[in-house]
Every structure is written in C-alpha cells, then in structure tokens.
ROGUNU-916802 format. One record per residue (C-alpha): x negated, y, z. Coordinates in steps of 0.02 Angstrom, whole numbers, padded with zeros to 5 digits, always signed. Example, Ala and Ser with C-alpha at 12.3 -4.5 7.8 and 13.67 -1.06 7.14 Angstrom:
2
-00615-00225+00390/-00684-00053+00357/
This chain:
97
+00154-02729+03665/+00265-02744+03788/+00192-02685+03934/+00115-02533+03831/+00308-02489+03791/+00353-02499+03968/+00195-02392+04025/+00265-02264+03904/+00435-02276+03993/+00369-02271+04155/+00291-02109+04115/+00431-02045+04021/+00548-02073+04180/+00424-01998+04309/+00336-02160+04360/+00548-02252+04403/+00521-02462+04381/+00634-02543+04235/+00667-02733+04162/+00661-02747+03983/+00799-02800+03933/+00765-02836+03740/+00606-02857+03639/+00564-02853+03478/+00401-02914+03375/+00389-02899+03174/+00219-02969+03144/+00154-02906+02983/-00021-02967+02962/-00112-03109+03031/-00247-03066+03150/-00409-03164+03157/-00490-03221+03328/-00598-03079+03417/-00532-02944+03303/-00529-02781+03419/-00343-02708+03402/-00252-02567+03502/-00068-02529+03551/+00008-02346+03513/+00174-02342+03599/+00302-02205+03636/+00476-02167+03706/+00584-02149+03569/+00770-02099+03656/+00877-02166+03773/+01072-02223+03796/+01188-02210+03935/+01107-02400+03960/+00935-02392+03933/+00776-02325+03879/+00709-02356+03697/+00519-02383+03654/+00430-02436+03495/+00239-02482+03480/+00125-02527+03338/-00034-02637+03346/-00144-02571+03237/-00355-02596+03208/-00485-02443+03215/-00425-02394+03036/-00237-02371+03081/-00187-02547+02975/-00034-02599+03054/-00036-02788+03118/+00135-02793+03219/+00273-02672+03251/+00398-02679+03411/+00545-02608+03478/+00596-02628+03669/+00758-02583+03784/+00724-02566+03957/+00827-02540+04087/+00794-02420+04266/+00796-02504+04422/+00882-02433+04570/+00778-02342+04685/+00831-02475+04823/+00770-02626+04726/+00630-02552+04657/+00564-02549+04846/+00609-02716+04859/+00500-02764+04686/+00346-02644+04740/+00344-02769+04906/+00352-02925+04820/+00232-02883+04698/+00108-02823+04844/+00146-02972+04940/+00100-03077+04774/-00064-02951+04772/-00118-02992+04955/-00104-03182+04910/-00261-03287+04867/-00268-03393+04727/-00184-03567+04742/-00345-03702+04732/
C-alpha cells in the first residue's frame, strides 16, 4: 500500500522523489492465501511538511480488506540525484551468489 501511495504522490508532485515519513495500516478483514486483491490510492492534501495519501485494498467486488494513510516527505532536488544514482548503481549490480 505503500508504494501505491507514494506512486500517487509522485504523480501528484510532477514525478519529485519523497521518504515516507509515517504509515499507517488498519487491517479490517483477513485475507486468505492466493486471493487476487488491488490497491486504489490517492493524494489526499498536503502541509507545509508533507504530502498526505490514503489507499484501500480492496477485492474485484470493492470489499475493503485494509485501509492506509501515509505522510511523505519531498526530497531536495540535489539529493534526489544522489538517490536516482544509488539506486542505478544497485540496478547495474548482479545478484550476490
């Protein structure tokens, strides 16, 4: 759910990189093993801190399983360079045997 809320940021913001800074999960129903389930999320507001998203995991017939709610924070423009090069460097790795 978390990485749907920050995709929904990341839009939201023009494509800018962010931490989350908080997360929150309310599970409301138990799911059972192989059970297909999607994410909704959305961009719900922001503060002068941070940018607020919410998702919901629901099944094909909209039953809710979880609910979340996520702060996430921009990242400079400077460091985000600095993150998109470690995370290619991490890309151009191979797997440790």
């Amino acid at each position: 759910m978390d990485e749907a809320m920050g995709w929904a940021i990341y839009v939201a913001t023009g494509g800018r990189m962010f931490y989350t800074w908080e997360l929150r999960v309310r599970f409301i129903k138990p799911v059972r093993p192989g059970q297909r389930l999607m994410v909704e999320a959305e961009p719900v507001g922001e503060t002068r801190a941070c940018y607020l998203s919410r998702a919901r995991l629901i099944d094909d017939a909209g039953v809710v399983y979880a609910r979340s709610e996520g702060k996430y924070v921009l990242i400079p423009e400077s460091d985000a360079k600095e993150v998109l090069n470690y995370l290619d460097d991490e890309v151009d790795q191979p797997p440790e045997s």
